[in-house]
C-alpha positions in Angstrom: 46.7 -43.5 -31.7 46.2 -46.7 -29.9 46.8 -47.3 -26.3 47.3 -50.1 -23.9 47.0 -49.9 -20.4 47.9 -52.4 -18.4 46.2 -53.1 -15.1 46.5 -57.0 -13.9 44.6 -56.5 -10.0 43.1 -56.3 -7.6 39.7 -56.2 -8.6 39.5 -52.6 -6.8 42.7 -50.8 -8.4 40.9 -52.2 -12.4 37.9 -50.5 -11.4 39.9 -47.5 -10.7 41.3 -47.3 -14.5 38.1 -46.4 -15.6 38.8 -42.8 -14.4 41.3 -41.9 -17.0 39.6 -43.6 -20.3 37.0 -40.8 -20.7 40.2 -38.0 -20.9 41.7 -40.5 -22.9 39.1 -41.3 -26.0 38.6 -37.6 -25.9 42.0 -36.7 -27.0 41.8 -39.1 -29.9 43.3 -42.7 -28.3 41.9 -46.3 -28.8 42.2 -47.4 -25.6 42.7 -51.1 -25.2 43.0 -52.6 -21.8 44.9 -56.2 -20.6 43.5 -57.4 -16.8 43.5 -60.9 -14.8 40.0 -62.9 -15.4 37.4 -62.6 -14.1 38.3 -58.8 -13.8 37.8 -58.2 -17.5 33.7 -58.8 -17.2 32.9 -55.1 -15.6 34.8 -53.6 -19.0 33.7 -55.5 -21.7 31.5 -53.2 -23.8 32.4 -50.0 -22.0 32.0 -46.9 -24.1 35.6 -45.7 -23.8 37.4 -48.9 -24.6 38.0 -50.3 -27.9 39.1 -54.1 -26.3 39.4 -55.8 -23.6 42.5 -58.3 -22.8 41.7 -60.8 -20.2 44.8 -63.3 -19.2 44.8 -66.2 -16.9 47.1 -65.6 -14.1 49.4 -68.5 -15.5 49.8 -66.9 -18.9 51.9 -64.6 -17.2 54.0 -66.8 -14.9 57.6 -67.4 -15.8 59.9 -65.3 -18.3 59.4 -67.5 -21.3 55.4 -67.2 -20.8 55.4 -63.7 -20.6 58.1 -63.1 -23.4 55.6 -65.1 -26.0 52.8 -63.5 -24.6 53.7 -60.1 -25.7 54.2 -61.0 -29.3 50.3 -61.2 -29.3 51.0 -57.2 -27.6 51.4 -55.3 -31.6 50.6 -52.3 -33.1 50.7 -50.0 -30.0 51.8 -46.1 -29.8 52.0 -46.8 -26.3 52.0 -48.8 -23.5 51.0 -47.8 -19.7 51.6 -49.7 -16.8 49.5 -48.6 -13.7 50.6 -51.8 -11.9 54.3 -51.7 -11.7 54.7 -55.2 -10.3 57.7 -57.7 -11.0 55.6 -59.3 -13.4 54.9 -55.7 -15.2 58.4 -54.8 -15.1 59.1 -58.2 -16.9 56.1 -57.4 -19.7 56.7 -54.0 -20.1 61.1 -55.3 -20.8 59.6 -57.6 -24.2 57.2 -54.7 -25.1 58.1 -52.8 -28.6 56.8 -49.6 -28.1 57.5 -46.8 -25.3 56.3 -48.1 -21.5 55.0 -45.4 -19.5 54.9 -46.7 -15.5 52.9 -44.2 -13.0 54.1 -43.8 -9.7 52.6 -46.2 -7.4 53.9 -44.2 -3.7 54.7 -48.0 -2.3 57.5 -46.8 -0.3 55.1 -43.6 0.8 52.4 -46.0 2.1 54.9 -48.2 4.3 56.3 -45.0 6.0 52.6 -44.1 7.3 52.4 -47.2 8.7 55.7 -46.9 10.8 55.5 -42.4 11.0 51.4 -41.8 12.0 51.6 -37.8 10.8 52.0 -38.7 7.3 48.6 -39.8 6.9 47.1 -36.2 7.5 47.7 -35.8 3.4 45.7 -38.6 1.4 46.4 -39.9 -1.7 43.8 -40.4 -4.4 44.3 -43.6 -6.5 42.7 -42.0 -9.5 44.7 -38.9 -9.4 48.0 -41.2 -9.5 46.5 -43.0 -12.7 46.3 -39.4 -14.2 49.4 -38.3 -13.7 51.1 -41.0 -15.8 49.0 -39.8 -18.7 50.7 -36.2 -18.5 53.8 -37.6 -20.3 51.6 -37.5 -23.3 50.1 -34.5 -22.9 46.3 -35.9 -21.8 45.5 -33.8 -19.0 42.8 -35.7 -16.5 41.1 -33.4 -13.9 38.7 -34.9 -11.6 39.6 -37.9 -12.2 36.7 -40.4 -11.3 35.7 -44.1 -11.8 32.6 -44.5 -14.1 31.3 -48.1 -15.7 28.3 -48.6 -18.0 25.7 -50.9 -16.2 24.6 -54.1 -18.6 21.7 -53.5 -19.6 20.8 -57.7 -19.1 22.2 -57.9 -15.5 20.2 -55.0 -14.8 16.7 -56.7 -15.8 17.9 -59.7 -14.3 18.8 -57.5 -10.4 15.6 -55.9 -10.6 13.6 -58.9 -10.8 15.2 -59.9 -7.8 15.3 -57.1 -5.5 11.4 -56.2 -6.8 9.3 -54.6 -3.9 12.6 -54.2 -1.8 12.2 -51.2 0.5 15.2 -48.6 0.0 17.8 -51.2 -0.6 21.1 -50.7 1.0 23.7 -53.0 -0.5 26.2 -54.2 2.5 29.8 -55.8 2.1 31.0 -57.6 5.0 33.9 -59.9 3.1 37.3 -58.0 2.3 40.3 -59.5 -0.1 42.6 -59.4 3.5 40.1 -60.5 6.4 42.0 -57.8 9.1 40.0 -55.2 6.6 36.7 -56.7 7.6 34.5 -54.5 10.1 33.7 -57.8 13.1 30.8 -59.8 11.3 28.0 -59.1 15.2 28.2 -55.3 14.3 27.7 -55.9 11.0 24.4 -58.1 12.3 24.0 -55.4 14.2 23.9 -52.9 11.3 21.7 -54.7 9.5 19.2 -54.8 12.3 19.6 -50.8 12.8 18.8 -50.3 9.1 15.2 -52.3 9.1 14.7 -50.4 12.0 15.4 -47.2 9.9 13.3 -48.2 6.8 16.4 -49.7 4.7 16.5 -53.2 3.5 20.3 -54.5 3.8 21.4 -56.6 0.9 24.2 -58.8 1.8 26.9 -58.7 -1.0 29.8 -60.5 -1.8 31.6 -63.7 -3.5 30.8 -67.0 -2.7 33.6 -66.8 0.3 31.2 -64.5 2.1 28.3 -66.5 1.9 28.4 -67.7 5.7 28.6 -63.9 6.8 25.8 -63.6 4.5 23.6 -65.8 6.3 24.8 -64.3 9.8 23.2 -60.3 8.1 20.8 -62.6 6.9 19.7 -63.7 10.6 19.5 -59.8 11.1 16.9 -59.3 8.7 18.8 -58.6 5.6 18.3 -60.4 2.2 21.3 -62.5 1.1 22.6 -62.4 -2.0 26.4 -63.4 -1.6 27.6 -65.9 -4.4 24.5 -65.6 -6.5 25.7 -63.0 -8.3 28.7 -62.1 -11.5 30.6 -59.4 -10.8 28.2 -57.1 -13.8 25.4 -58.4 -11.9 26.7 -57.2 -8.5 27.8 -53.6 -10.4 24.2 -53.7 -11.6 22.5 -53.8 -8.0 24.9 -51.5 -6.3 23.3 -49.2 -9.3 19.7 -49.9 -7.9 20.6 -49.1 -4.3 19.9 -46.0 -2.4 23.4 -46.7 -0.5 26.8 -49.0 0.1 28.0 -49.8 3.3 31.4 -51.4 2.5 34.6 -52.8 4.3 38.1 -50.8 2.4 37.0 -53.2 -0.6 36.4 -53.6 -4.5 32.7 -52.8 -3.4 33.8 -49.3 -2.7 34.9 -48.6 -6.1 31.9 -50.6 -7.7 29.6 -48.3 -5.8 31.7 -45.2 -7.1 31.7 -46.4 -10.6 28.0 -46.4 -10.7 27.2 -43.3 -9.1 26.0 -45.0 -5.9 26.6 -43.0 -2.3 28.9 -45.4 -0.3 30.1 -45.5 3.1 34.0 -47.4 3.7 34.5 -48.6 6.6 38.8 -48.2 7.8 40.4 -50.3 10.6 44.0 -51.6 10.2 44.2 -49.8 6.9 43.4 -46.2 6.4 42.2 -43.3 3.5 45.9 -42.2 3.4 46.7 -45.3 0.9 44.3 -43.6 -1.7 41.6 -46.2 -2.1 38.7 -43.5 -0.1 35.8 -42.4 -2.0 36.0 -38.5 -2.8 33.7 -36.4 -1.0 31.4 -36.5 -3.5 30.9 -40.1 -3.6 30.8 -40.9 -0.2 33.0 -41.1 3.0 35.7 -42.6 4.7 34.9 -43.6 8.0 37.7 -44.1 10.4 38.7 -43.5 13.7 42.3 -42.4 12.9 43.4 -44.0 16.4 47.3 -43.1 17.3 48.3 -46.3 15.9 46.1 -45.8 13.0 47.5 -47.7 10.4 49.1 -50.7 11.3 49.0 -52.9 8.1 49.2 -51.7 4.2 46.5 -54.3 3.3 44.9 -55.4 6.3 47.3 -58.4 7.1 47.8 -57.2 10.5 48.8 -59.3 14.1 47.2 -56.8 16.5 44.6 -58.7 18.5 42.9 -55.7 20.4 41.3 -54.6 16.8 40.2 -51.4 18.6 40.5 -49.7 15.3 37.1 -50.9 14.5 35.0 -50.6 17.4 33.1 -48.1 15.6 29.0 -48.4 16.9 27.2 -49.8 14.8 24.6 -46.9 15.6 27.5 -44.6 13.9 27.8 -46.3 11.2 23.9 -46.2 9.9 23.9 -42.7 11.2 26.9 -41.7 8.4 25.3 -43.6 6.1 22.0 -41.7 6.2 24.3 -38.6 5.8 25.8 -39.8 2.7 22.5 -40.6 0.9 21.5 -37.2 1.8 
């Protein structure tokens, strides 16, 4: 039986569908999977996927695009959407085989923004993803993100983090800049971990590279922008820790095995993008009007959601590695 799962962003929520392909190839699908470059990179040559479909954005803008687009889309059992975005919804309408859409809990997420006690129950991302799969009777339990490191990008990260002491990998950039933990306590993080033992290794896309250079000023080693996304998966491998702002980094370090720490301000663990207990922690401190923004694009001023001490924040992640 062939599959197709269709997954178009954010660079987090793609890493995520790597929970459900071990369940899947186990129960006798070819799983093929159709993403947004540069997204595509971290899957190519996974063991649970057959192929890899990687789209420019524009080849999927506009109802005629779309429509000739999915005549390349043939051969299918089945199709599942775990986006469910206008633009899916137009795919999905061309597509000649059954569309199964998973349950995405939008209007769930906007209510614990407005009513607070509804973020006592978390959602799980992954979990969500597995449900969908149900419909075809593939049962996922314990769902969890899990990528293949290239082999290449990981002799090409070790040559450059050779000798480093303990690396910690830390991500000061965030998609939504409201998401990002205030760039002195991340200095000051960085200074706390040399203290400790740690070497902090700045990570992120080229748009980080001037926070970069501020953790750099703090002692850490900067790599933001020098790196491809299998590159970054590869050192988040190699590290003893993540510290992470609610990110893609989070899920990189999750997909690899890697302890990570996700720092929560406007946003919260609630949505379901948290690490599970067993791959690291959520830290947040759940103020009253805790959360205030669905992805970070928030107006509040005071930010006092993230005046988390920076000594707090080494501290946890010292915990987590343990």
């Amino acid at each position: 039986m062939r599959a197709l799962i269709i997954r178009l962003s954010s660079l987090g929520d793609v890493i995520l569908v790597s929970s459900v392909l071990p369940a899947l190839k186990e129960k006798g699908w070819e799983v093929e999977l159709l993403t947004f470059k540069p997204f595509g990179e971290l899957f190519k040559n996974q063991p649970f996927l057959k192929r890899v479909i990687e789209v420019e954005k524009e080849e999927l803008t506009g109802l005629k695009r779309i429509k000739k687009f999915t005549r390349k889309l043939e051969g299918f059992d089945a199709a599942f959407d775990l986006h469910d975005t206008l633009r899916t919804k137009i795919l999905r309408h061309y597509l000649g085989f059954p569309v199964y859409t998973y349950r995405k809990r939008s209007f769930l997420r906007r209510v614990i923004t407005i009513f607070k006690p509804f973020k006592a129950k978390w959602l799980f991302v992954p979990e969500l993803y597995a449900e969908v799969f149900r419909k075809v009777e593939v049962e996922i339990k314990n769902p969890r993100p899990y990528l293949k490191v290239d082999g290449e990008a990981l002799r090409k990260v070790g040559k450059k983090i050779k000798g480093l002491k303990n690396p910690v990998a830390v991500a000061p950039g965030a998609r939504w800049e409201g998401k990002a933990y205030p760039i002195e306590r991340f200095k000051k993080v960085a200074e706390l971990l040399v203290k400790e033992g740690f070497t902090p290794i700045a990570v992120g896309g080229r748009e980080e590279r001037e926070k970069g250079k501020a953790l750099e000023e703090a002692g850490a080693v900067n790599l933001c922008g020098e790196l491809s996304l299998k590159e970054s998966l590869a050192l988040i491998s190699l590290c003893r820790g993540v510290i992470s702002n609610d990110s893609a980094v989070v899920h990189m370090a999750r997909a690899v095995k890697t302890p990570v720490l996700s720092i929560y301000g406007p946003t919260h663990p609630a949505f379901g993008f948290a690490p599970y207990p067993d791959e690291g922690k959520a830290l947040t401190l759940n103020l009253p009007c805790s959360p205030c923004s669905i992805h970070g694009k928030t107006r509040c001023r005071e930010r006092k959601c993230f005046e988390i001490p920076p000594e707090r924040v080494v501290e946890e992640l010292k915990g987590v590695i343990k």
